[in-house]
N, C-alpha and C positions, 0 to 999 in steps of 0.2 A: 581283263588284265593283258593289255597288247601291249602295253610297255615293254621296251629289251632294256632300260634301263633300271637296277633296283637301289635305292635309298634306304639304309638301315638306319635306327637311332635307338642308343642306349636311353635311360631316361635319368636316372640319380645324378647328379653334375653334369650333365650334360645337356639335356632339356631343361631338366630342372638344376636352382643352385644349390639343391639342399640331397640330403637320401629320404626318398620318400618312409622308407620303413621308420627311418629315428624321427622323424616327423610327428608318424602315425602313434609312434609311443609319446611322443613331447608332451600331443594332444591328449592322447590318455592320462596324463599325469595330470595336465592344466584341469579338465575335467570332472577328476579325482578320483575316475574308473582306476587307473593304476597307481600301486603307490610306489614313490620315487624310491625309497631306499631300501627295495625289496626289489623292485627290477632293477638299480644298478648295483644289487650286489649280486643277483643273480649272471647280469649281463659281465662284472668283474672276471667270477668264477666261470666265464665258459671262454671269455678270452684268454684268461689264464691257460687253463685246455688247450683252448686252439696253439698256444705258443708253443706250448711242450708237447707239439702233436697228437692226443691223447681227443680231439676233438678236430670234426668235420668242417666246410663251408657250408655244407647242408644242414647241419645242427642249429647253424646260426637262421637258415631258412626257418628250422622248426622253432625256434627260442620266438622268431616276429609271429608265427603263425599261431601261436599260443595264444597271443591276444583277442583272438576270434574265437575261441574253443567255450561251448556253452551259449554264447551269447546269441541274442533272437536274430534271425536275417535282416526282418525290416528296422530291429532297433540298430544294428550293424550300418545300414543304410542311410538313417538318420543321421549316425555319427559323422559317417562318410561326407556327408554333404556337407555338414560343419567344418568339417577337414580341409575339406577342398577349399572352401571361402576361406579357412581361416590360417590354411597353411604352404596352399600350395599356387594358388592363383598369386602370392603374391612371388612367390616364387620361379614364374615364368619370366625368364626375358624379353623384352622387344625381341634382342638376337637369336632367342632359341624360335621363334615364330617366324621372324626375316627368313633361317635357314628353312625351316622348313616349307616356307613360301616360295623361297626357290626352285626346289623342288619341282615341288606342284606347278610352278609354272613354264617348265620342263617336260610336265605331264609322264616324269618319272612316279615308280609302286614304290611307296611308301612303308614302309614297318616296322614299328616300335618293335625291339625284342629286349626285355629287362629278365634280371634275376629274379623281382619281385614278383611277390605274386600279382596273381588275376583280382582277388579283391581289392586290393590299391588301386593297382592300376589301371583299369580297364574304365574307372571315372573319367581318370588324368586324358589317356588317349581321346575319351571324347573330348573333353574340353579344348583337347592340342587340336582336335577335327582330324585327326590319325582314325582310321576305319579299320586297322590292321595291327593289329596287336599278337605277338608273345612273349608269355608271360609263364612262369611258377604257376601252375595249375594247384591250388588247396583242394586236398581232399575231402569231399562232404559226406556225410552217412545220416538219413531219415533227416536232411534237410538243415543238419548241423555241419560247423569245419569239426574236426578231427585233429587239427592243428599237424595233420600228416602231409606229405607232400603226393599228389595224384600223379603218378607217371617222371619221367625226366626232366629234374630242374632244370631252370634254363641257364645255366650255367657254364661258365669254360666251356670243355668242350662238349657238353649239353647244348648250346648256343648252337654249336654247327650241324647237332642231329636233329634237334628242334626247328631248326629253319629249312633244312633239307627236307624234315618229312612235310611239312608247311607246303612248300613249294611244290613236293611230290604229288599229295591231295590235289593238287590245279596242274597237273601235267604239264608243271615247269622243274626247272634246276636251277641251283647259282653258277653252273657254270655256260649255262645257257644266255645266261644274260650279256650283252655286249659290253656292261658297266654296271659296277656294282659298286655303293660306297657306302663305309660302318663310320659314324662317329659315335665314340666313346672317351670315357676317360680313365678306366682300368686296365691294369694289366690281364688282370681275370680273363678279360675278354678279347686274349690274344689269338688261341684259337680260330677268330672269326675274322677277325682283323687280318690274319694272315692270307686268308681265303679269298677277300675281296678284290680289287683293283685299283680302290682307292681309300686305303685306308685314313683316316683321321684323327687325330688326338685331341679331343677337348678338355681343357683343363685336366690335362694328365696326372695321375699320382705318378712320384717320382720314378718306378720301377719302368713304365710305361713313356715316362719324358724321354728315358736313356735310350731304351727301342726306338723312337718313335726319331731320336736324333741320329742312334745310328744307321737306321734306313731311309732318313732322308722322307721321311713319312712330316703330311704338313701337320703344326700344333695351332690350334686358336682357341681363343676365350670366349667364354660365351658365360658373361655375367647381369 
């Protein structure tokens, strides 16, 4: 890792056009592992919560990670693979792979860091040919999820202890780096975004446009 330069990439809109999580439910539902009108009234009732602060963003980590809980590894894996052919490959852009090629041929370090967990995403990264990934760690016990979350989400400002200790393991820093650049499209992920050099806004949700206009931070699409 000689690079001085580092390349961040969120992955929910911004590699990809979709959220990988509501995806991974769509799939369950087309499948008939889940049923619709049990998970959207579950899903109803916790953003109700969440509005009237009585409910976490981690909560919402535990609600996606349910869908793992009991079920066999390799048959998890199976699914997985249908997933990806059926929900997420079509979901790549030319231009989320152009950026990323740029990069790489820059011979800038590359790394995915999502909120999502490690089962999702640690496909996707291959596929994206991203080597480097963090990710929401799922808690496993005798070889099952737990639908718990292992250690610190990677979240807000989870994103910047997470990447810090990332980097510490390889006796690097972010503030080592001569360049450093996040593209996202959350506000969530402002924490991080603050930290870098160059920050990016991809397909910004609104909260995140208005940052991202009042600091004069560049926006682009990547559809």
């Amino acid at each position: 890792m000689s690079s001085d330069v580092l390349a961040l990439f969120d992955l929910d809109h911004t590699l990809l056009t979709l959220d990988s999580d509501e995806a991974w439910v769509e799939f369950l539902i087309e499948e008939g592992i889940l049923d619709r009108a049990e998970f959207e009234r579950a899903n109803h009732e916790l953003v109700a919560r969440y509005r009237a602060g009585e409910a976490t963003s981690v909560e919402f980590t535990h609600f996606y990670l349910s869908t793992l809980v009991g079920r066999d590894p390799d048959l998890l894996a199976t699914w997985h693979a249908t997933y990806l052919e059926r929900k997420i490959r079509p979901a790549i852009s030319p231009s989320a792979r152009a950026l990323l090629d740029r990069h790489r041929a820059d011979d800038h370090l590359l790394i995915m860091t999502t909120a999502t967990s490690r089962f999702l995403t640690a496909p996707i990264a291959r596929e994206l040919g991203l080597e480097h990934l963090i990710a929401t760690e799922p808690e496993m016990q005798d070889g099952f999820y737990t639908g718990k979350v292992a250690g610190t989400p990677n979240m807000r400002e989870g994103n910047v202890t997470r990447l810090e200790a990332w980097l510490g393991e390889r006796g690097l820093a972010l503030a080592g780096f001569r360049q450093s650049w996040f593209y996202s499209d959350s506000v969530n992920d402002l924490p991080l975004l603050l930290r870098v050099t160059h920050p990016v806004a991809v397909n910004p949700d609104p909260p995140l446009a208005a940052v991202a206009r009042m600091k004069d931070w560049p926006q682009i699409e990547i559809k």
